[in-house]
C-alpha positions as CSV (number, residue, x, y, z in Angstrom):
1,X,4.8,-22.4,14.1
2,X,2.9,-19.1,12.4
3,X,4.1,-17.4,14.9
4,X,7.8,-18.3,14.2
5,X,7.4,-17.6,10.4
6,X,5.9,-14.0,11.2
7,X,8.6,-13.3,13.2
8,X,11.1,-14.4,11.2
9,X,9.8,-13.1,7.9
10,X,9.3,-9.5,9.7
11,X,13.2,-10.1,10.5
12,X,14.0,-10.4,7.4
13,X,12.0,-7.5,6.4
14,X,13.9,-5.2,8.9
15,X,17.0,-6.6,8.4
16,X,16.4,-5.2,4.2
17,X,14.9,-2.2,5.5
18,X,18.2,-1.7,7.7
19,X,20.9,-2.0,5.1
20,X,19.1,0.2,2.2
21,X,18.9,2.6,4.9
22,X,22.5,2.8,5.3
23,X,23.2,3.1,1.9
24,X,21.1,6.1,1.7
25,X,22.6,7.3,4.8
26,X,26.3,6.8,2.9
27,X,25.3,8.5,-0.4
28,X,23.0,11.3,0.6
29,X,25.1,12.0,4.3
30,X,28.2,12.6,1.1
31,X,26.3,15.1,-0.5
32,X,24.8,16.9,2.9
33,X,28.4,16.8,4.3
34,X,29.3,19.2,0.9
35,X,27.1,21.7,2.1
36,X,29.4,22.7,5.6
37,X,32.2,24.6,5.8
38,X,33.6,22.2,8.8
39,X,33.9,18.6,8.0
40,X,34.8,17.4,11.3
41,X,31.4,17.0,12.9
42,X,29.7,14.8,10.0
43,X,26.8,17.3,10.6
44,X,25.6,15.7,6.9
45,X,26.0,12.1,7.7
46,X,23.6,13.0,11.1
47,X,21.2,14.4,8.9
48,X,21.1,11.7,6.5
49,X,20.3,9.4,9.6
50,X,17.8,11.4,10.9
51,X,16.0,11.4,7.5
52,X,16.0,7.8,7.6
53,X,14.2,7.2,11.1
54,X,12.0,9.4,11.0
55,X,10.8,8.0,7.6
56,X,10.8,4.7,9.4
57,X,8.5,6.0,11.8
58,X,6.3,7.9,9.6
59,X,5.9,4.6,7.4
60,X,5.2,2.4,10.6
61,X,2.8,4.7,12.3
62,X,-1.0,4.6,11.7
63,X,-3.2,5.8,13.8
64,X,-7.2,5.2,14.2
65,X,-10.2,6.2,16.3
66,X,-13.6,5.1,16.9
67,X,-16.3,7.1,15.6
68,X,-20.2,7.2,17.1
69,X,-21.1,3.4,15.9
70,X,-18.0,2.2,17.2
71,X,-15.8,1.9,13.9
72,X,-12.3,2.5,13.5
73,X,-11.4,5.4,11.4
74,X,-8.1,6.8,10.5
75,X,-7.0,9.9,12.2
76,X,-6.4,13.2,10.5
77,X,-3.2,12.9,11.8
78,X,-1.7,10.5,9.5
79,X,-2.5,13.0,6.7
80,X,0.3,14.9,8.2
81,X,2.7,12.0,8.8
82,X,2.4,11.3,5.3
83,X,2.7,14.9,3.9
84,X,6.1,14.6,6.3
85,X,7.1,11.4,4.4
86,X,6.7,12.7,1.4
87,X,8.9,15.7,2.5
88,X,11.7,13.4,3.7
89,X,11.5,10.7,0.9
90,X,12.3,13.8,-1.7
91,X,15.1,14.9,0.1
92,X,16.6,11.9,0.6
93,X,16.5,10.9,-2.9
94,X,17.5,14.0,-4.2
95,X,20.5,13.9,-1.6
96,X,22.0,10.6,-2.8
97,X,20.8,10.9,-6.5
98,X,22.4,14.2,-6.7
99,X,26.2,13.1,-5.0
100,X,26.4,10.5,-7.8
101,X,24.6,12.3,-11.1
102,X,27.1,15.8,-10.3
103,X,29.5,14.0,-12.3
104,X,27.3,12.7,-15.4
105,X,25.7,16.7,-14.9
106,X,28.7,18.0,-15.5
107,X,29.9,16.0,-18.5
108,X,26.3,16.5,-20.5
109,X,27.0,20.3,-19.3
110,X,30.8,19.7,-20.7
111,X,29.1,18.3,-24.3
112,X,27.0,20.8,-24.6
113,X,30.2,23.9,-24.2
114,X,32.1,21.6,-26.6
115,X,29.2,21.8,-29.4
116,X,29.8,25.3,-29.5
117,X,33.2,24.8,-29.7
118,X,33.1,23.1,-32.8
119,X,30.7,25.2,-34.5
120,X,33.0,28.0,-33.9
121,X,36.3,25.8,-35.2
122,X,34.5,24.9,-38.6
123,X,33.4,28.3,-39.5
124,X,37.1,28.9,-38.7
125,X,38.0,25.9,-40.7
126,X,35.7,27.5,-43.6
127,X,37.2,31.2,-43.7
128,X,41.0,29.7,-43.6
129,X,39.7,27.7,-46.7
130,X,38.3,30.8,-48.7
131,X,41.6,32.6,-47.6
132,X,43.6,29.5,-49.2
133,X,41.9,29.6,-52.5
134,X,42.8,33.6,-52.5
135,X,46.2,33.5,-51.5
136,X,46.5,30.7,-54.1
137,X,45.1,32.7,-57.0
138,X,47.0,35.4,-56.1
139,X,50.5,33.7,-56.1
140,X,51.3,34.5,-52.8
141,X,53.0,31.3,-51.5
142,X,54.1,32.4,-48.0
143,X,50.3,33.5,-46.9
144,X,48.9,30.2,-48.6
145,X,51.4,28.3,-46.7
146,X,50.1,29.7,-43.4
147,X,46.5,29.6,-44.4
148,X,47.4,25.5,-44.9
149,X,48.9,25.2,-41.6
150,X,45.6,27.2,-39.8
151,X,43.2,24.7,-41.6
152,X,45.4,21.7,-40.8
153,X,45.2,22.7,-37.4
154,X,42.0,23.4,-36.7
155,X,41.2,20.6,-38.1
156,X,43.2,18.1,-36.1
157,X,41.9,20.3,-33.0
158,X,38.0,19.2,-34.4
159,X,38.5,15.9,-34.3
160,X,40.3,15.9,-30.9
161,X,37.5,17.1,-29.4
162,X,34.9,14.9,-31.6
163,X,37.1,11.8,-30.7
164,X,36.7,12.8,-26.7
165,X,33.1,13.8,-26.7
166,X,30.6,10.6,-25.5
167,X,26.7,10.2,-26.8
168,X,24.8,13.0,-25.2
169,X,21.7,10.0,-24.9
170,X,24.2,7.5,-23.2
171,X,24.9,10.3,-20.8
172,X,21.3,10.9,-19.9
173,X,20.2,7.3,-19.7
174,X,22.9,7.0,-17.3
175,X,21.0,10.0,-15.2
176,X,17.8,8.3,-15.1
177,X,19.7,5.2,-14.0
178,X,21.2,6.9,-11.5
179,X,17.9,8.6,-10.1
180,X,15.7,5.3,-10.6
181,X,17.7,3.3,-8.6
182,X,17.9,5.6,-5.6
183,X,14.1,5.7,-5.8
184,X,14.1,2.1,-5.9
185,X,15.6,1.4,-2.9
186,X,13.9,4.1,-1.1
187,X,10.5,3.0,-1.7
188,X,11.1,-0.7,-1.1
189,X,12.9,0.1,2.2
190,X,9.6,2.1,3.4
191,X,7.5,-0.7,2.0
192,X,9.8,-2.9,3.7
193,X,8.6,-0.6,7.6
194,X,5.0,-0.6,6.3
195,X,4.7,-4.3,5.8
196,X,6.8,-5.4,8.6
197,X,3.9,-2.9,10.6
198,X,1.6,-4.4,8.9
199,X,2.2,-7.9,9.8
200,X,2.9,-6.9,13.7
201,X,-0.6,-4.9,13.8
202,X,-2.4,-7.9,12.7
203,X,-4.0,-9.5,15.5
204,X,-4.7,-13.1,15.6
205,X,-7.6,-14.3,17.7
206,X,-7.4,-16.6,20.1
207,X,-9.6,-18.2,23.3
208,X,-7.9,-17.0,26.1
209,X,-10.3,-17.9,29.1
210,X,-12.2,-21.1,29.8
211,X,-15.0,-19.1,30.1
212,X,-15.3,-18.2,26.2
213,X,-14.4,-22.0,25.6
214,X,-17.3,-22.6,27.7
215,X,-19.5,-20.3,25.9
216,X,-18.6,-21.4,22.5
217,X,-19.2,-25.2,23.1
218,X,-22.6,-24.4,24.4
219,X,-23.4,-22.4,21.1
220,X,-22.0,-25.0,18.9
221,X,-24.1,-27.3,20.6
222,X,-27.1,-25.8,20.3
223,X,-28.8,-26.7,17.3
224,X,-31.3,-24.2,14.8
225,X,-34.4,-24.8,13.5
226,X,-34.6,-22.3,10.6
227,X,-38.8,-23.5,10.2
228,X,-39.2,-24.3,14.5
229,X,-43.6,-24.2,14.3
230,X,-44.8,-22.8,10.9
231,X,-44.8,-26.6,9.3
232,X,-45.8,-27.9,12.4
233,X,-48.6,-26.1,12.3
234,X,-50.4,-26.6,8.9
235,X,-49.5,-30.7,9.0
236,X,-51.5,-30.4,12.4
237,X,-53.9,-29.3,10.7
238,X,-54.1,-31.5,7.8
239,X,-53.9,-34.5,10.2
240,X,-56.6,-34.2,12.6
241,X,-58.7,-33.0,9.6
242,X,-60.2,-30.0,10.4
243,X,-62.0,-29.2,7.6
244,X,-65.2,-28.1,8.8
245,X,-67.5,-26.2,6.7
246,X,-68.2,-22.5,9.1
247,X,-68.7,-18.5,8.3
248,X,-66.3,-18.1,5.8
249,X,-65.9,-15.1,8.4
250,X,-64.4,-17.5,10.3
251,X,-62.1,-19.0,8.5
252,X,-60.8,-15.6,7.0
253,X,-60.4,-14.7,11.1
254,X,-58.4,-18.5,11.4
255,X,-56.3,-17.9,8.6
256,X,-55.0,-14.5,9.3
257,X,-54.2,-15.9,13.2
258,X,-52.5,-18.8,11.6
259,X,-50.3,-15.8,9.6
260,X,-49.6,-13.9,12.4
261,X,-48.2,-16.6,14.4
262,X,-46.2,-17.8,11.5
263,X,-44.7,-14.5,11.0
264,X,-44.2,-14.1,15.2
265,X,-42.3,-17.9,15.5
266,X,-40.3,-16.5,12.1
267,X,-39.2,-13.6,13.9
268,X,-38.4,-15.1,17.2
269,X,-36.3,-18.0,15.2
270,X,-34.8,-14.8,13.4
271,X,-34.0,-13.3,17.0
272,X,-32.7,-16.2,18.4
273,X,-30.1,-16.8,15.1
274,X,-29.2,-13.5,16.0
275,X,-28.3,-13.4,19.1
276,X,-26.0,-16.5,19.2
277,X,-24.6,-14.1,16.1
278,X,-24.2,-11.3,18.5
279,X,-22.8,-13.5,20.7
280,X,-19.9,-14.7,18.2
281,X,-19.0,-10.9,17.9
282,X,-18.6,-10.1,21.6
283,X,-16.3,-12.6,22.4
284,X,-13.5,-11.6,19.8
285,X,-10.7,-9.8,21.6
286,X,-9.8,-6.4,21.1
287,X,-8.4,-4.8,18.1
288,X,-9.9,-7.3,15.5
289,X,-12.0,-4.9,13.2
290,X,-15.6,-5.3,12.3
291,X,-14.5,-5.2,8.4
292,X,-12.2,-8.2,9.1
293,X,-15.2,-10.6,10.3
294,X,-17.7,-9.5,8.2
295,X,-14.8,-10.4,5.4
296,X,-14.3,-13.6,7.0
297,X,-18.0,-14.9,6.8
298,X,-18.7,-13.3,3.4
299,X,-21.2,-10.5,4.4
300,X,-20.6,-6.6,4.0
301,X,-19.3,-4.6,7.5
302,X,-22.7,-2.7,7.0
303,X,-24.8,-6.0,7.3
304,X,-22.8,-7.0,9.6
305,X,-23.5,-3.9,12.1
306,X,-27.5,-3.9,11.2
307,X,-27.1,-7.6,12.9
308,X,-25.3,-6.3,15.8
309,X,-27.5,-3.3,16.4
310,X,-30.9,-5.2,15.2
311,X,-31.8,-3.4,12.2
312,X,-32.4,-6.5,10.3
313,X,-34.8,-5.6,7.4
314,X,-36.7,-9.2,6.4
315,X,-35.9,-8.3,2.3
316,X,-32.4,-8.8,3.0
317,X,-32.7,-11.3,6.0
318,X,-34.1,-14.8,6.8
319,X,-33.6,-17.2,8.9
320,X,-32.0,-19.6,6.5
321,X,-29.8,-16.2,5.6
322,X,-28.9,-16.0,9.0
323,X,-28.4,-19.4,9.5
324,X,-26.2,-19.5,6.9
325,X,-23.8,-16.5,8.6
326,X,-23.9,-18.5,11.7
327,X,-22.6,-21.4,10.0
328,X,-19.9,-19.3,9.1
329,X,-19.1,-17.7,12.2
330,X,-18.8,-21.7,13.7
331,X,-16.0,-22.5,11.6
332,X,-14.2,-19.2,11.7
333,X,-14.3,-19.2,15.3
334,X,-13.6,-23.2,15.9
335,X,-10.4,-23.3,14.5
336,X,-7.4,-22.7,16.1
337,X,-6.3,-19.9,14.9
338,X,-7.5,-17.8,13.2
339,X,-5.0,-15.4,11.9
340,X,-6.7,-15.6,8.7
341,X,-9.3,-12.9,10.2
């Protein structure tokens, strides 16, 4: 049933990516299609298209390699698939933002030419004013009557043009609109490619052979003794009372024996928590990262690895530590699935 959903929800997630892709195509293939002489071929549609798969493909891809310790590490590669998406994704955008902001361009260029229109009409309107009053004191009633008709003219012609003109801010927040929107849709269509890669990359870990079923019921089975002879040891001791009164030599020589073999069955417990850890790690199929399990049972990948390559420093191990990891890797690895990983 996880299966189904992943599929389906990657669906879906294609099935987005595909339709913003074609509005792109529509809106920046119009603007591309301005720049040749001969319409016939739809040379700007095809390159509208193109811009659009390859982004695809540039947003899907990731590539990795294994370095010396056996890690995965991104490849220089992507740098450059990126610095290619980045190219395409301005393009694009540009392309279809640009086909429908030419005309809101040109009308904030068209306010802008009708400012200085007007400035130029009222200092027109002013000098056929001062001419008024002088042809008025003067007496001359034919020059004032055509000084009268100027200023009644260019007046009407002002506020033609002021009753015509739009709010230069309405204008531009129209713009930004316009180019937010494109951007919009872009970036959720490639986040659309990158998580529908994303979710077909991630493995899910199964047990595929009866021979890691096998293996994994005999490790489950086996039980741990994080303290297998150290307590042991001192009650036998206690019990048979031997308390005996020797060289104090002799008990200094007893007591660093009985520390040496405590610290010898400690590390052999250690060793054998360990390897039934190691064990976990080889049988988890290929492609599931070290940084995924170490996630999984709480532990850093760098812990993780000292286990695997038996670096295992005793201030950041013990047994019960290790025990505790183990515990862990039981019910991470006994379920089902674990897609969770």
């Amino acid at each position: 049933m996880k299966h189904i959903f992943k599929w389906l929800f990657i669906s879906i997630l294609l099935l987005s990516s595909l339709a913003a892709a074609v509005f792109m195509i529509l809106e920046s293939g119009s603007f591309y299609q301005t720049l040749y002489e001969s319409e016939s071929h739809f040379y700007g549609y095809w390159a509208a298209a193109l811009n659009e798969i390859f982004m695809g493909i540039m947003a899907a891809v990731w590539i990795t390699k294994r370095d010396k310790h056996g890690k995965q590490q991104s490849h220089l590669i992507n740098y450059f698939f990126k610095l290619l998406l980045v190219i395409l994704f301005i393009t694009t955008i540009s392309g279809a933002s640009y086909y429908v902001a030419s005309p809101i361009i040109t009308n904030i260029q068209n306010q802008k030419n009708q400012s200085r229109i007007l400035n130029i009409i009222d200092s027109q309107i002013a000098n056929n004013k001062k001419s008024l009053e002088i042809f008025s004191s003067q007496n001359q009633k034919m020059n004032t009557a055509l000084a009268a008709k100027r200023t009644w003219e260019s007046q009407q012609q002002a506020k033609s043009i002021i009753g015509g003109n739009q709010y230069t801010f309405v204008l531009w927040f129209q713009l930004i609109i316009v180019i937010l929107l494109r951007f919009g849709i872009q970036s959720s269509n490639l986040g659309c490619v990158w998580l529908a890669g994303w979710l077909y990359r991630k493995p899910a870990y199964k047990i595929e052979t009866e021979d890691q079923k096998s293996v994994l019921q005999s490790l489950n089975n086996r039980e741990i003794n994080t303290k297998p002879k150290i307590q042991a040891i001192r009650n036998n001791k206690i019990n048979t009372g031997i308390r005996t009164k020797t060289d104090p030599r002799v008990n200094l020589y007893k007591q660093q024996d009985i520390r040496k073999r405590e610290v010898f069955d400690r590390q052999d417990n250690i060793n054998i928590i360990r390897k039934q850890i190691v064990n976990y790690l080889n049988l988890r199929n290929e492609g599931i990262l070290m940084r995924d399990i170490a996630q999984a049972v709480g532990v850093s990948e760098k812990s993780m690895l000292d286990i695997q390559n038996n670096k295992i420093s005793s201030l950041h191990f013990d047994a019960k530590n290790l025990e505790t990891i183990l515990k862990k890797f039981k019910i991470v690895f006994d379920q089902e699935s674990a897609s969770s990983f």
